[in-house]
N, C-alpha and C positions, 0 to 999 in steps of 0.2 A: 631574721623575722622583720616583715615591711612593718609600715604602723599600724596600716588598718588591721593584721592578725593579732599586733600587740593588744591592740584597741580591744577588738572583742574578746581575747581570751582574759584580759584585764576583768572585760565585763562581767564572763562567766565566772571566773574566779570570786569577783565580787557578789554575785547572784549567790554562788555556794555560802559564802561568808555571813552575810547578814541577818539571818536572823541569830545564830549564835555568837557574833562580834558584831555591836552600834558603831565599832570605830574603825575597822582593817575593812570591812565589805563593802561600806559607807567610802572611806580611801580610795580603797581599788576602783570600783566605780566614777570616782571625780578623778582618779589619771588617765581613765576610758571617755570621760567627756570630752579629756584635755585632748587627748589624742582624736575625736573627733571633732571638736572644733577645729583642728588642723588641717583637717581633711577636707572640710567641710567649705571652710573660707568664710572671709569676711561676707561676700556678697549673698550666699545664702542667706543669712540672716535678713535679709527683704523679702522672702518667700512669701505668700499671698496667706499659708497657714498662720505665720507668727502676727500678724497686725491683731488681729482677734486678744492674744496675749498679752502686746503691748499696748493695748486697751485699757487691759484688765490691770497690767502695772501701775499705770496710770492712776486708775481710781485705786488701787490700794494704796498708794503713794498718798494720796491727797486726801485719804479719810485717815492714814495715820496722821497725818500732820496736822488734820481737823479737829483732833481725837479731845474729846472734851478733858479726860486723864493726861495730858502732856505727849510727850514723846517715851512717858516708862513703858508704857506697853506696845513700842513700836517694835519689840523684838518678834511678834507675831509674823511679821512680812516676811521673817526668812523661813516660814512655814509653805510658802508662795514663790516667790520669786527666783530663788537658787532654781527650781525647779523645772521652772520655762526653760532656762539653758538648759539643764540638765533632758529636757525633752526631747528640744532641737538638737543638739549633739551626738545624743545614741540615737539619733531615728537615722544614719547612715549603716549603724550594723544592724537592723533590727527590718530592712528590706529584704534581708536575705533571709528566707522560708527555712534553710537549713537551722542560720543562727536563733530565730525564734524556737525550732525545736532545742537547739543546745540552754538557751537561757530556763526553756521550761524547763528541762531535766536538772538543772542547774538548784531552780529551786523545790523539786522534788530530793531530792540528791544531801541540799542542805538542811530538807526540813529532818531527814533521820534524827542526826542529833536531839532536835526539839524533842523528838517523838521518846527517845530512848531515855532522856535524863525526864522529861515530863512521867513516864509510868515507872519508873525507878524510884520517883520523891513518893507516890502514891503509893508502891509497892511496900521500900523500905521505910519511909516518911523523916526523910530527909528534914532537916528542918534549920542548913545556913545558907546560903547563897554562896557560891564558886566566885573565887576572885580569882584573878589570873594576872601578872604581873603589876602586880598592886593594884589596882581599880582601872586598868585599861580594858580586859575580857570581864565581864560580871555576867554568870550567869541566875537568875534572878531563883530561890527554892520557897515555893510559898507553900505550907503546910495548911491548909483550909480545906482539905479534901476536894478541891478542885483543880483538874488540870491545866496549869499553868505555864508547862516548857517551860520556858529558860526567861520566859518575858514577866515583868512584874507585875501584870493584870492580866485576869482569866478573858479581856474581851479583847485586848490587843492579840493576845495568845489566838484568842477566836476569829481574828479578822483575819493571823497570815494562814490559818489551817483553811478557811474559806478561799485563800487567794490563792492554797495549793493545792487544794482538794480537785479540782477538775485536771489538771496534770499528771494526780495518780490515777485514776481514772483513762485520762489519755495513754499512759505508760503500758496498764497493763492489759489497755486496747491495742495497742499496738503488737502486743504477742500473743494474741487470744488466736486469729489464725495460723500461727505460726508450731511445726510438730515438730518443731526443735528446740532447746533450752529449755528443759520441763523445770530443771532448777531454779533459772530465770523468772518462769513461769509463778512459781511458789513462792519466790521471794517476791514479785510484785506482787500477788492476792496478800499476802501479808502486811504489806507495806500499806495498799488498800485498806483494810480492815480497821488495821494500826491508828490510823489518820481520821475515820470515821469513826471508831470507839471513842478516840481525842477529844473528837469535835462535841461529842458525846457528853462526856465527860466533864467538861468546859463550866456547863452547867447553862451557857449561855444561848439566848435565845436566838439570836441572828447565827450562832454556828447550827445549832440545829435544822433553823430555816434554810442556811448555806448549803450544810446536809442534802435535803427533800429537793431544793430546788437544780443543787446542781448535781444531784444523779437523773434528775428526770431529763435534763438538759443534756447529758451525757451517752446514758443508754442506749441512747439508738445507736448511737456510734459502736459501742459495741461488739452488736449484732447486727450483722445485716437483715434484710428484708426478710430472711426465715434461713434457719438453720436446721439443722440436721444433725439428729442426735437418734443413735441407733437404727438408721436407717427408720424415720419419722422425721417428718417436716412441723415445723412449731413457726408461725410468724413472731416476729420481736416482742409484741405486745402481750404474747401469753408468756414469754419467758422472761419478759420484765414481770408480772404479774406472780408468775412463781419466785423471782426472785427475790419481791417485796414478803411474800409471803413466807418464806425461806430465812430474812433477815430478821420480818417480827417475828416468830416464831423463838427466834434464839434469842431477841431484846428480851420476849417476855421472861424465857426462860432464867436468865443472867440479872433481872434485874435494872437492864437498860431505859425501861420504859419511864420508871417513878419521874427520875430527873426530866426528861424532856414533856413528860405532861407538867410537871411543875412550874420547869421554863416558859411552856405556850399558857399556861394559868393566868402567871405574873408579867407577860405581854399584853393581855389584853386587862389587867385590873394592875397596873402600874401608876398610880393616881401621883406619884411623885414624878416621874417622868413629864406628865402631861400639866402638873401646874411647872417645872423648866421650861416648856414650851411655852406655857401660856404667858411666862411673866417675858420669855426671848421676845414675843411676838409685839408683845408691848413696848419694850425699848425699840423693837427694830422698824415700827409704825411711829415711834417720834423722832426717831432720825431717819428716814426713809429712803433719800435717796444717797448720800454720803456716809451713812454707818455710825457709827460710835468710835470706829477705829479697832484694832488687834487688842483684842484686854477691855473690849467693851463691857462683854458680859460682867466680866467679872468685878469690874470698877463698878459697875453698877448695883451687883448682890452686894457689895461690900458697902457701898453708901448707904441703900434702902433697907439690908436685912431683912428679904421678901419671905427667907424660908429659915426654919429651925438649923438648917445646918450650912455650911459655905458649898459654895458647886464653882468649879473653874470651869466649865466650859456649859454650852445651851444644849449637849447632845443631839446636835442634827447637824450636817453641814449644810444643806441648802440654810436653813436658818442661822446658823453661825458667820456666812458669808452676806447676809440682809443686815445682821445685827453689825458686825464688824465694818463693812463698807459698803453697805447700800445697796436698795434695790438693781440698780443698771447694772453691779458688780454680778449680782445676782444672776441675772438674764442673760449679761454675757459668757459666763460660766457654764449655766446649766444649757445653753443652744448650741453653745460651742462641743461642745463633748456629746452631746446628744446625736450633734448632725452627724459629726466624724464615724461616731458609732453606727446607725443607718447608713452611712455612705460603705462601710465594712460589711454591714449584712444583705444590702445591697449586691456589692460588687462581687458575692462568695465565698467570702474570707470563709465562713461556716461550713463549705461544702470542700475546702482544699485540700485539708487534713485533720485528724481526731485532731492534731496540737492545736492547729490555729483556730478548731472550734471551741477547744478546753481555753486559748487565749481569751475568748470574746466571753465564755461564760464565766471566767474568774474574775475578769475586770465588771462586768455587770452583777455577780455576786457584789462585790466591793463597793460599788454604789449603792446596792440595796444596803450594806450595813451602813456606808455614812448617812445613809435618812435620817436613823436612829441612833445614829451615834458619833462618835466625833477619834476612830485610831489613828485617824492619818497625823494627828496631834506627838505619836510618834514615827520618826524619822524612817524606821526599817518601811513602815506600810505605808509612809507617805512616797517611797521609792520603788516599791512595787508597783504602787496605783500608776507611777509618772511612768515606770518601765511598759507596761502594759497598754497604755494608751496613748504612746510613741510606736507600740508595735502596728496597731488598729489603725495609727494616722498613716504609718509606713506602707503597710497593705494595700490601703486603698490611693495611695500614690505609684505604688508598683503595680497596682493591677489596672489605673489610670494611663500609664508609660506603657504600658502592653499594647491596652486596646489600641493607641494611637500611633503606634509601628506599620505601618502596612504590610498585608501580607504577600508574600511571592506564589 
């Protein structure tokens, strides 16, 4: 085995791993960088992508070191920066359209687990947490009637069922035409359902919004332009339309609905949410363009006492990145991941394949939750995020290298 199959089967194996192992998936993954840096070489690393990064290194470096709290909260930056390599490294397996589809199924594959120990604590009501050679495998069992998987918060739980929800979707589009594998066939609808009652379940409001937006984002793919059922033509739009109809029908029926009206309730009347924002906005307008540093926030609720109870984080990333290191950090972050992303929907990454459209709509679900919230704070979804938008930068260099081949 050369390195580069070591490399990515490293990868996939680590994709499986991670959300039920923080420490072997997390591993696997950095011997897959190792081996891509290898590959890769020193001179890549001047790529015209990476300057934009080392920008951004730059000012995180120099508002931690600003940072009105000392250097204690300088452990922030390794929330950041591990992660630049880690970008550039796997975006050599992540050219190839095949290994993109293996990484998805990878974390379709791994979310089962989640799925199975998450309605099994709810079933049976589990109520310890899995350890597994002494505190190396922790699988997390939180008894609060909310689905939690194996993570110890229902919104971290909600941000990787978001980051796989367009995968299962892709999966069991991809055998929807197909008259063979009816077994297959059934265990993907299931697997489907499994992940969206989850998401459900959760209680949380960004999984549900994840939910609405990444089936509407998905569907077409599907079905094509009009299908044929009993020798009758239906266009997609009436059989998405029965199909919404068909889904709430059975919410009502099970009881599904209570929780997610309760969820979009306390979205828009979440008055504790919105004074974190308000008091973020204020530290991050007195230090503007340098930040407070990694641990701003929190150094600072801890001095002033703005609110009845302690908050470690400002619950938003774009604002967490204004308050930590500054506006320019800011701008060069959100333009940079922005462009890449329209340079992707541009170039057709959306029309290639169900995967590589379910790629673009889980990383854009992903950004929709860090608006409002801050998961990437853990490790598993801060490696999704970087896996994801390594694939999107890869795309639109592969489909860049295309166009500029000449034809015979």
């Amino acid at each position: 085995m050369n390195k580069y199959s070591l490399g990515k089967n490293l990868l996939f194996a680590g994709c499986f791993l991670l959300p039920t192992s923080g420490y072997i998936g997390p591993f696997l993954i950095f011997l897959a960088c190792i081996c891509g840096s290898s590959l890769q070489g020193f001179r890549s690393l001047f790529a015209k992508k990476m300057y934009p990064l080392y920008l951004l290194s730059v000012l995180i470096l120099m508002s931690a070191f600003a940072s009105p709290f000392g250097l204690r909260s300088c452990a922030g930056v390794f929330n950041w920066l591990p992660f630049f390599w880690l970008f550039w490294s796997l975006s050599i397996y992540l050219r190839d359209k095949n290994n993109i589809r293996c990484v998805a199924m990878s974390l379709v594959y791994g979310t089962i687990p989640v799925l199975i120990i998450g309605f099994s604590q709810l079933i049976f009501r589990f109520n310890e947490s899995a350890r597994i050679f002494g505190s190396f495998i922790v699988w997390h069992v939180i008894d609060n009637g909310e689905f939690a998987g194996v993570f110890y918060n229902r919104n971290i739980c909600a941000a990787w069922l978001a980051a796989s929800f367009p995968f299962f979707v892709a999966a069991i589009g991809s055998q929807i035409h197909s008259r063979e594998d009816i077994p297959r066939k059934v265990v993907a609808s299931l697997a489907l359902f499994s992940v969206s009652l989850a998401m459900v379940l959760t209680n949380s409001r960004n999984a549900i919004g994840s939910l609405i937006f990444g089936s509407l984002g998905m569907i077409a793919d599907i079905f094509s332009a009009s299908h044929s059922i009993g020798g009758f033509r239906f266009s997609r739009f009436s059989i998405a339309l029965f199909v919404i109809a068909v889904v709430s029908s059975f919410s009502f029926c099970l009881g599904f609905v209570n929780p997610a009206l309760v969820a979009l309730s306390q979205f828009f009347a979440d008055e504790q949410r919105l004074e974190i924002w308000r008091f973020g906005v204020l530290i991050a307008s007195s230090n503007f363009l340098v930040g407070s540093g990694p641990g701003g926030f929190t150094g600072y609720v801890s001095l002033l006492s703005p609110f009845d109870q302690t908050f470690y984080h400002v619950h938003s990333l774009p604002l967490d990145l204004w308050v930590s290191y500054g506006f320019v950090a800011l701008a060069v972050f959100l333009v940079y991941v922005f462009a890449w992303l329209f340079a992707a929907v541009r170039s057709g990454m959306l029309r290639e394949s169900i995967f590589s459209k379910a790629w673009i709509i889980a990383f854009v679900l992903l950004i929709i939750i860090h608006a409002t919230d801050l998961p990437y704070l853990d490790a598993r979804i801060n490696l999704v995020g970087w896996i994801l938008f390594g694939g999107i930068v890869s795309s639109v260099e592969s489909s860049a290298l295309a166009s500029s081949e000449p034809s015979e």
